[in-house]
C-alpha positions in Angstrom: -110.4 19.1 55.9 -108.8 22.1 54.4 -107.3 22.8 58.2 -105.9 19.4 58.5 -104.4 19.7 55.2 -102.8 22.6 56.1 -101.5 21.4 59.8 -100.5 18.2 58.3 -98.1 20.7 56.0 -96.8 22.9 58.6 -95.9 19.6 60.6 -93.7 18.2 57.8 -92.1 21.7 56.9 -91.4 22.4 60.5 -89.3 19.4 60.4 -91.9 16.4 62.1 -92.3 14.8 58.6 -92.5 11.4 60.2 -95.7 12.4 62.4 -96.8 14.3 59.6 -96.4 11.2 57.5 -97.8 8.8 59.9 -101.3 11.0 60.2 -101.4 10.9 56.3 -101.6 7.6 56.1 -104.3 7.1 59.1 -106.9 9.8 57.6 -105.9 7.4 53.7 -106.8 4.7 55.5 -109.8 5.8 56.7 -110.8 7.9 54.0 -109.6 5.7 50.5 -111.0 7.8 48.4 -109.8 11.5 49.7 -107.6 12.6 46.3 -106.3 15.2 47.9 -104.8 13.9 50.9 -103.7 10.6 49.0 -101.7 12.9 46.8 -100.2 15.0 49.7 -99.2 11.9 51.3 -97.3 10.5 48.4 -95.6 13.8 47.5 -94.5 13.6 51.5 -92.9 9.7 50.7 -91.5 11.1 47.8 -89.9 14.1 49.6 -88.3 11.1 52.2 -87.4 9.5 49.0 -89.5 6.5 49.6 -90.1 6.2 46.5 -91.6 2.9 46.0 -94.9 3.9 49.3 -94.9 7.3 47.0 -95.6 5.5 43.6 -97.8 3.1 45.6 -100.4 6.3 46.3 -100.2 7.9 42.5 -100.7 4.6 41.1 -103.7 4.3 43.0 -104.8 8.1 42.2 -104.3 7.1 38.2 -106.3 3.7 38.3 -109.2 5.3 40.1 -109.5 7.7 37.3 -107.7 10.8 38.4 -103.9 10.5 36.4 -104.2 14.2 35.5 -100.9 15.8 34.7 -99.6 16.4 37.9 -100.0 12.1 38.9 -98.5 11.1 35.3 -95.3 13.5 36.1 -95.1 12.3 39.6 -95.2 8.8 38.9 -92.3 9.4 36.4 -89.9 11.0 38.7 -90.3 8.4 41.3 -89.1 6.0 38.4 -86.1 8.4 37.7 -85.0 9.1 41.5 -85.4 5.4 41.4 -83.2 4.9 39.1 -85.4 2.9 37.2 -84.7 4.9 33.6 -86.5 2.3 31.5 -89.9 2.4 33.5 -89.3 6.6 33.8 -88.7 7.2 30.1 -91.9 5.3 29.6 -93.8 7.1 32.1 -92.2 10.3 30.8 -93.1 9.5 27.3 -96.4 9.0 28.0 -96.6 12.5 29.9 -95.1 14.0 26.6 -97.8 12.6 24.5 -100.8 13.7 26.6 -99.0 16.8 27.5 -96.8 17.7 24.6 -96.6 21.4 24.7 -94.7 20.8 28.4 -91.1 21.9 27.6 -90.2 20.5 31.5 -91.9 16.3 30.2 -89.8 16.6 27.4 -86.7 17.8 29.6 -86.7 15.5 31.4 -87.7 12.7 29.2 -84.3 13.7 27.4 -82.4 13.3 30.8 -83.7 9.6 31.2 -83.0 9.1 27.4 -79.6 9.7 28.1 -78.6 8.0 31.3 -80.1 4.9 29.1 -77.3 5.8 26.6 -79.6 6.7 24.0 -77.7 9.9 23.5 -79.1 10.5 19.8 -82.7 10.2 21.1 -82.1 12.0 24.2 -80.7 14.9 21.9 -84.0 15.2 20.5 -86.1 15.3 23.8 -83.6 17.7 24.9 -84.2 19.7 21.6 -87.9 19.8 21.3 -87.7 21.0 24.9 -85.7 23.8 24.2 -87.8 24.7 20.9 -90.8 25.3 23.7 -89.4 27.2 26.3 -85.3 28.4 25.3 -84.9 29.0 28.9 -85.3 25.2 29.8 -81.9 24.7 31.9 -82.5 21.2 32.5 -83.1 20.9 28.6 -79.9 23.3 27.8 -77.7 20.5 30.1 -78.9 16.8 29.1 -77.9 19.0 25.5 -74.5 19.4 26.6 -74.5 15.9 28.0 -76.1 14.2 25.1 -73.9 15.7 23.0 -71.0 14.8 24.8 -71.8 11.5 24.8 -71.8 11.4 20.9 -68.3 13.3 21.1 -69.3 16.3 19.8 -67.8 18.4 22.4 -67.8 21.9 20.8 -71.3 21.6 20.7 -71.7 20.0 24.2 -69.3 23.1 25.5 -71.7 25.2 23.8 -75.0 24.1 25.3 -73.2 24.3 29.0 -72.4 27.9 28.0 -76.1 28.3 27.6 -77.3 26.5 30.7 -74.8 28.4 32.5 -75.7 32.0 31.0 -79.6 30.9 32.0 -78.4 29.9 35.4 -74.5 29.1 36.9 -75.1 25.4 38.0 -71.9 23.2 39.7 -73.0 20.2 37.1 -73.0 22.1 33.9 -69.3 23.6 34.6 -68.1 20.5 36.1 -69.2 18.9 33.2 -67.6 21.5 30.7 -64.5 21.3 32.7 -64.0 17.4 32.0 -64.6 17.8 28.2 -61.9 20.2 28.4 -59.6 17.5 30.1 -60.8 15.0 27.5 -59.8 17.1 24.6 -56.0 18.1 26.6 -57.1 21.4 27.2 -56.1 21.7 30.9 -55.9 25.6 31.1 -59.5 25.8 30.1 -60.7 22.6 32.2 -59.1 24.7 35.0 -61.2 27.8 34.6 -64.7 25.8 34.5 -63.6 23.6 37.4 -63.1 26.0 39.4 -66.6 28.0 39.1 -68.0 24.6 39.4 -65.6 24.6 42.9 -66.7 27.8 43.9 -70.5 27.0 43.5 -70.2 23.9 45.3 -67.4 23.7 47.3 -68.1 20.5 49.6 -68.4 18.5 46.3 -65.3 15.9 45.8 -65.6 15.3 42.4 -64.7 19.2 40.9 -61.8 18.9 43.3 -60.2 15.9 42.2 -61.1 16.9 38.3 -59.4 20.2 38.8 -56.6 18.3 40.8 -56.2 16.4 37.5 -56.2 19.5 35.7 -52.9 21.3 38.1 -51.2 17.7 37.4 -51.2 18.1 33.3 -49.9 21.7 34.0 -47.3 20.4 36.1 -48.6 22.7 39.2 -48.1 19.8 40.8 -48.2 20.9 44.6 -51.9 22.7 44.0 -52.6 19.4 42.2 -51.9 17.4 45.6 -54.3 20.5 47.3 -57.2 19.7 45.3 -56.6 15.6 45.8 -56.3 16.2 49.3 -59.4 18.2 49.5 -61.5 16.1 47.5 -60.5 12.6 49.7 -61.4 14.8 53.1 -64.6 15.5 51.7 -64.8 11.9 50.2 -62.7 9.5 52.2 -63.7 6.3 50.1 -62.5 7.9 46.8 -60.0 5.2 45.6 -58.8 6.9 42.1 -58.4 10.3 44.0 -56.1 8.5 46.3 -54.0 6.6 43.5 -53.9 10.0 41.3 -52.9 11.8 44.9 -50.3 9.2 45.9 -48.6 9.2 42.5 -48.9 12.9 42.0 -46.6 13.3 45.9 -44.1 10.9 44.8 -43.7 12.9 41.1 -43.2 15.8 43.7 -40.2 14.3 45.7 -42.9 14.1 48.6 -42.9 10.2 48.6 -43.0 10.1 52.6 -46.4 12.6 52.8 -47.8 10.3 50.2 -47.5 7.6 52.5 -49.0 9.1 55.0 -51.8 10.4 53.4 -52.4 6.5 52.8 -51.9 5.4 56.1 -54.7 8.6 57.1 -57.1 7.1 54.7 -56.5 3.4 56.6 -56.7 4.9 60.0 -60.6 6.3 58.7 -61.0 3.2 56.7 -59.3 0.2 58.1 -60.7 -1.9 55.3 -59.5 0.5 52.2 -57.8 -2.2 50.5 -56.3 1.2 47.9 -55.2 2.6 50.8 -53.5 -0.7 52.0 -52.3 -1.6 48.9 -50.9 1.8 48.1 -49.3 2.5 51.5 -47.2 -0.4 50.1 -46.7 0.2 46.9 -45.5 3.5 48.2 -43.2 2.2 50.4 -41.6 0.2 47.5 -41.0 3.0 45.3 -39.3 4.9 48.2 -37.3 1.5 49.7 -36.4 -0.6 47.7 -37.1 -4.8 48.8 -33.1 -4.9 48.4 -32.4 -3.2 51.4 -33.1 -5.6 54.4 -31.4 -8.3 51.8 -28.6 -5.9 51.7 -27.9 -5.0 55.6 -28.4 -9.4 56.4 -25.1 -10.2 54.1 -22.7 -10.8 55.9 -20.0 -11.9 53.8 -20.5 -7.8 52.1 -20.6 -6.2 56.0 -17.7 -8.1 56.5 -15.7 -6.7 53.3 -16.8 -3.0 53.9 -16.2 -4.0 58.1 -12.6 -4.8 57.0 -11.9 -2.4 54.2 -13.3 0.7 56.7 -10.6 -1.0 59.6 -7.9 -0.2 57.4 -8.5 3.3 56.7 -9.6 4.8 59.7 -8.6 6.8 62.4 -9.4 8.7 65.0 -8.5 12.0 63.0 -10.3 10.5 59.9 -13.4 12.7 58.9 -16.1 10.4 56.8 -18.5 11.6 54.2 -20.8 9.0 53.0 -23.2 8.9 50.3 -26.4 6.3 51.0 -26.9 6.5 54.4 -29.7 3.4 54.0 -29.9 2.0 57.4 -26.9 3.8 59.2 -25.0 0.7 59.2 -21.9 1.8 57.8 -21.8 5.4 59.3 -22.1 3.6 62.6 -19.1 1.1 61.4 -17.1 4.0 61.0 -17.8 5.6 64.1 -17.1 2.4 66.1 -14.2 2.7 64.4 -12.8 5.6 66.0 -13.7 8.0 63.5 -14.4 11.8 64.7 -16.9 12.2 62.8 -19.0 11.4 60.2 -21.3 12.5 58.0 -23.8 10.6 56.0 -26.2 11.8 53.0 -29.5 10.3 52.0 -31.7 11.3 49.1 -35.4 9.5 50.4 -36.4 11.3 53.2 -38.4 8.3 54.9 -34.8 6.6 55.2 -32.7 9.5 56.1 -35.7 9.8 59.6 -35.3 6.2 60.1 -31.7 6.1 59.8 -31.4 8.9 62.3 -33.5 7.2 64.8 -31.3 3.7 64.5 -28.2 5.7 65.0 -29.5 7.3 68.2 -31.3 4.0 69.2 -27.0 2.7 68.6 -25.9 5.4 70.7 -23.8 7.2 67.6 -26.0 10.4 67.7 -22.8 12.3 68.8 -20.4 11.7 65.8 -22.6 10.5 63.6 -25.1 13.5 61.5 -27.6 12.4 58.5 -28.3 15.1 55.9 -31.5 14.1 54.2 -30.7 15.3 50.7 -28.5 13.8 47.8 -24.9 14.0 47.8 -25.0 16.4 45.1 -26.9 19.1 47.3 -24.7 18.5 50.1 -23.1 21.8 51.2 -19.7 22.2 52.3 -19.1 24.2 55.0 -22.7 23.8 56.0 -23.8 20.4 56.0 -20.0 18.9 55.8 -18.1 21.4 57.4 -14.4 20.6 55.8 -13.3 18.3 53.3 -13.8 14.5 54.5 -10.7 12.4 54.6 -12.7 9.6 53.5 -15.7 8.7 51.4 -17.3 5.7 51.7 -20.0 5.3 48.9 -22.6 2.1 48.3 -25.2 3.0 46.0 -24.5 0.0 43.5 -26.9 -1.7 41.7 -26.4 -5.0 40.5 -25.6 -4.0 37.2 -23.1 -1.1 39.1 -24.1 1.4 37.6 -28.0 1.8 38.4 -28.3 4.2 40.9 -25.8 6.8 39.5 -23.0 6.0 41.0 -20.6 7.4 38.7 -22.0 11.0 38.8 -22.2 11.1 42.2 -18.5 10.4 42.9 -17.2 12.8 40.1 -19.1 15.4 41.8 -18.1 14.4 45.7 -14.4 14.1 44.7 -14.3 17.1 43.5 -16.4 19.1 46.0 -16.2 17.4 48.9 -13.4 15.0 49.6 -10.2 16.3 50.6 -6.7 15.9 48.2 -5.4 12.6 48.3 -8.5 11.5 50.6 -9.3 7.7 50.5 -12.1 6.4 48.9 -14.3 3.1 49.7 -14.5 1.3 47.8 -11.7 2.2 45.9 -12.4 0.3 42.5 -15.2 -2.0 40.9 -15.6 -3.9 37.8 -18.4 -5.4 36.1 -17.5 -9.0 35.6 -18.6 -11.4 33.0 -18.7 -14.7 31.4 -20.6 -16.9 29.2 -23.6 -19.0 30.9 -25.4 -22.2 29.9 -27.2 -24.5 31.9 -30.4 -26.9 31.1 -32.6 -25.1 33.6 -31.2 -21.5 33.1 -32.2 -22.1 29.3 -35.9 -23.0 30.1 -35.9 -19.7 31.7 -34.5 -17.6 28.9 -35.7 -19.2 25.5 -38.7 -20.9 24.3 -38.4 -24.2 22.0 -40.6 -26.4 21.9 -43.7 -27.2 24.3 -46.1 -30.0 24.3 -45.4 -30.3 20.9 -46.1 -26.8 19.2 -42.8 -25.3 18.1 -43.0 -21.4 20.4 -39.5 -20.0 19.5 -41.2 -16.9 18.0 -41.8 -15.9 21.5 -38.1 -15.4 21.6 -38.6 -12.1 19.6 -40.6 -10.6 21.9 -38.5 -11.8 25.1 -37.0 -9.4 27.3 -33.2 -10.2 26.5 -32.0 -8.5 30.0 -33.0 -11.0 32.7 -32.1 -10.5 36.4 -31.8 -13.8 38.1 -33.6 -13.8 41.6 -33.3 -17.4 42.1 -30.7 -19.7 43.1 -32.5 -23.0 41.5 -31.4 -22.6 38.3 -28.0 -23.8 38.1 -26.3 -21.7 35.9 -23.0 -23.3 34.0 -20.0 -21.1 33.8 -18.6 -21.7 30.2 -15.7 -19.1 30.0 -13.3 -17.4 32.3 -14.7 -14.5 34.2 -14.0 -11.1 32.7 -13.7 -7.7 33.7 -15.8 -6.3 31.0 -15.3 -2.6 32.7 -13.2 -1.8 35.6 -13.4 2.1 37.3 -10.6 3.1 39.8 -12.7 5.9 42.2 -8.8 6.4 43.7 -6.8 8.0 41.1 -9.9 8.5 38.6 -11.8 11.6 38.5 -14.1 11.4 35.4 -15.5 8.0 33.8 -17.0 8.7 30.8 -19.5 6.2 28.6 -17.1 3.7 26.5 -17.7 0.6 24.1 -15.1 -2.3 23.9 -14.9 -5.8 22.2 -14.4 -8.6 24.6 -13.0 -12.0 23.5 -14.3 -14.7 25.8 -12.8 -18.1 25.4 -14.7 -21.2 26.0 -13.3 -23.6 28.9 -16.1 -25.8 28.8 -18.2 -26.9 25.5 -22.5 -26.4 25.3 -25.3 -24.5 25.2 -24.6 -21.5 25.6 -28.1 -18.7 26.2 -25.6 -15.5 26.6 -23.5 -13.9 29.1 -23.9 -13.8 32.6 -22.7 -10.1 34.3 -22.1 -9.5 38.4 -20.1 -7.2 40.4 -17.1 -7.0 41.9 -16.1 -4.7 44.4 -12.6 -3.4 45.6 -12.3 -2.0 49.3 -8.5 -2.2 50.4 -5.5 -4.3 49.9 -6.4 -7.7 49.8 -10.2 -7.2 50.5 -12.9 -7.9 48.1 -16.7 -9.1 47.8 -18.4 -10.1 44.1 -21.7 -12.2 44.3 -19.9 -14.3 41.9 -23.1 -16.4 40.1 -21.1 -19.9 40.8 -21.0 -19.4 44.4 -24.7 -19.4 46.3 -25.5 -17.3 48.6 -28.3 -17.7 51.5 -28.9 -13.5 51.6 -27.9 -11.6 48.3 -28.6 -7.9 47.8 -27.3 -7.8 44.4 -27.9 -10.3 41.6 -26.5 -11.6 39.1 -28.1 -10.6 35.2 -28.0 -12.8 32.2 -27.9 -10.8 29.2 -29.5 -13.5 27.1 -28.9 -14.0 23.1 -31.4 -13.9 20.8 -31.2 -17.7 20.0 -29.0 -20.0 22.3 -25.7 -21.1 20.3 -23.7 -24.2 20.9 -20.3 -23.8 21.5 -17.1 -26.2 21.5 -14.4 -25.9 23.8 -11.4 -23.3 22.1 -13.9 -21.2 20.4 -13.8 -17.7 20.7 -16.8 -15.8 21.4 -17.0 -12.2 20.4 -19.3 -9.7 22.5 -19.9 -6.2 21.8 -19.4 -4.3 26.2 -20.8 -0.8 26.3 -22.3 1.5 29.2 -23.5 4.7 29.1 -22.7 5.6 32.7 -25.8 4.2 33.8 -26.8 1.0 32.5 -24.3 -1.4 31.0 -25.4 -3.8 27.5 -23.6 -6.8 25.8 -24.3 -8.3 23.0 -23.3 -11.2 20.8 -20.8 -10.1 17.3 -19.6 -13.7 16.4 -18.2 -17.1 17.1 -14.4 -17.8 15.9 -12.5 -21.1 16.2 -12.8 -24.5 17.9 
């Protein structure tokens, strides 16, 4: 018997564990009660991690009388590799008390105590294990982790520093390395990560914890590294590939964040993080406004017109905002000899290119993929342009930094007494009412609880994206701030009274602001909030008061204007007069 025992072992080591398996079985079956076999059989299951054949066998070696030491821990582990941390801690618990001088029972007792959450009980498995054989590593690590669970780190580090000094294990640094990220210690998280990277360096999780770590130092290119190496060794990780997508856009490397989005998809078609954050992405690096922006005809038309009066064939364009090309290639249809066109995303700047040469303007037209700021003359412009054409408003103006941008190309890059396009705009504004623009701004009364407190907490800035809401023009428009890019050189932050007159008397929820912009003699385009448009790029924004206020016709309204060169504000002062 002692031979077959022994072949039946070679077989499974040598790699034939499901013939050896299979002949285990037959000589149980015909033998019931051979201990010895029934026992190597079940250690065999348990080795193939089936777990519920191998606690089959040692139940049956226990109820026949034979749950010796060696049955009782076996049947516990199953439990545990089970996942079944009740039933193990039971079994283990019983192992303890009919073995209690076994430091490795009470080990592991602790381990299940503590992935039941019963951190302070696991502590004292862990402990009593440790008081019987100080070289216990498993007992020295379910320390560290019981300990961490009841926050006290210090002592958690300390136990890891113990299980390590006994034996360097992946786990116990990895796990040091995240109480050191918990605590904001992210130079010290980064030493233990990475010897838990260098002991196991196919595991994902170290990698993206130490990725997490290079991100709170701001090493943010090793951060992207460590997230890229932990999603090729775990493709399905979906908070490595949120933290990795986030951490290339904070890096100006918004396009290479897409893609490593669209790699995930192409390995997992059904990622719905990858899918999901492929477009979330591609918001962040183009904004929805564009394709509104390039279908307006009524604004193509104005910039169409105010470029045909400016150009010639000597005329040499710098723009700033390539977007989609379509200007630069206006300009070239134009006559112009060349042009040159800047664009801070680097997605758009390759796309643009490609639409220009799909257009056939690949020969006067060239795309520098970098803000206007960091365009170089004599490298990237070669001379002075005679014109600069510019559309990077927002649809408060101001958003997207115009005003620096022109300040700095008139100075560097546009030739003396060059033209500019536009060559003014104003921020326009007037007071709004409307029935179904107030339901949208203010809370009164609904179903007959009185809400207005919500009003405190309202946003009081309020773009308007839809055209259903009617608003009621209650003043003249006003030019709350006007900037002349053509004989101006600096435009500095300012604050002004206006004094809006009512026309028409009612409601009135605040003051409504749009744009309007100036590009040649005669030619203008303002999305002017009484006149609906089918395609809009820019909107119109209510700047809402904090109650609504009912005005007469005569009355003056007061209204504090200020911008800070990026964001305009207006608020309410007073009401004068009837």
């Amino acid at each position: 018997m002692k031979r077959n025992i022994d072949a039946l072992k070679k077989a499974f080591r040598e790699g034939r564990r499901a013939e050896a398996i299979a002949a285990c079985e037959a000589i149980c079956r015909a033998d019931p009660g051979d201990r010895e076999v029934k026992r190597l059989c079940a250690t065999m299951h348990a080795v193939v991690q089936d777990y519920p054949r191998a606690l089959e066998l040692l139940h049956e070696l226990r109820e026949a009388g034979h749950g010796d030491a060696d049955v009782l821990f076996n049947i516990a582990m199953c439990e545990r590799e089970s996942r079944h941390f009740d039933a193990a801690q039971t079994w283990f618990r019983r192992y303890t008390e009919t073995y209690p001088d076994d430091s490795s029972g009470w080990a592991s007792l602790g381990e299940c105590l503590f992935q039941l959450q019963r951190y302070a009980d696991g502590l004292r498995a862990s402990e009593r294990a440790i008081a019987l054989d100080d070289a216990s590593l498993p007992a020295w690590a379910n320390r560290g982790n019981c300990q961490k669970g009841l926050g006290q780190f210090d002592a958690a580090l300390a136990s890891y520093q113990r299980a390590n000094q006994i034996q360097p294990t992946a786990e116990c640094w990895f796990d040091a390395g995240r109480i050191h990220l918990e605590t904001d210690r992210p130079a010290d998280a980064l030493d233990c990560l990475s010897q838990a990277i260098r002991l196991a360096p196919d595991a994902a999780p170290p990698r993206s914890a130490r990725g997490d770590a290079y991100q709170r130092l701001g090493r943010m290119q090793d951060a992207v590294a460590d997230y890229r190496k932990a999603l090729e060794l775990a493709p399905g990780d979906d908070e490595t590939l949120k933290k990795a997508s986030l951490c290339l856009l904070q890096a100006g490397q918004g396009a290479q964040a897409l893609d490593l989005c669209r790699a995930v998809l192409r390995a997992a078609p059904d990622s719905l993080t990858a899918r999901l954050g492929a477009e979330w992405v591609l918001s962040q690096l183009v904004p929805i406004w564009h394709v509104p922006m390039m279908n307006e005809r009524e604004r193509n038309q104005a910039y169409a017109d105010g470029l045909r009066s400016v150009v010639t064939p000597d005329t040499r364009v710098f723009e700033i905002g390539t977007g989609s090309g379509l200007l630069a290639m206006m300009a070239a249809r134009l006559g112009a000899r060349q042009v040159v066109t800047c664009e801070a995303v680097p997605l758009i700047a390759q796309t643009a290119t490609r639409i220009i040469e799909r257009n056939g303007y690949a020969d006067r037209v060239s795309v520098i993929a970098r803000p206007s700021q960091a365009v170089r003359l004599g490298a990237d412009l070669p001379e002075r342009a005679d014109l600069l054409v510019h559309e990077i408003f927002s649809s408060e103006l101001l958003g997207e930094h115009v005003l620096p941008a022109i300040e700095d190309a008139k100075a560097r890059l546009l030739a003396p007494g060059g033209e500019i396009l536009p060559s003014a705009a104003s921020i326009m504004v007037a007071l709004v009412g409307g029935e179904a623009l107030g339901r949208y701004l203010h809370m009164g009364e609904a179903f007959g609880f009185d809400l207005r407190e919500f009003n405190a907490i309202q946003p009081k800035k309020v773009p308007l994206y839809r055209e259903d809401l009617a608003p009621v023009m209650l003043s003249d428009d006003v030019e709350a701030f006007r900037f002349d890019f053509r004989n101006a050189s600096t435009f500095p932050a300012e604050r002004r009274t206006l004094a809006l007159r009512v026309g028409t008397g009612g409601t009135c929820h605040g003051v409504i602001q749009w744009i309007r912009v100036e590009l040649g003699a005669g030619i203008t385009f303002e999305n002017h909030p009484a006149r609906h448009r089918p395609v809009a790029n820019w909107q119109c924004t209510v700047y809402a008061f904090a109650e609504p206020v009912r005005l007469d016709a005569g009355a003056v309204v007061s209204v504090a204007a200020m911008h800070d060169r990026s964001r305009p504000w207006f608020d309410l002062l007073g009401v004068s007069g009837a």
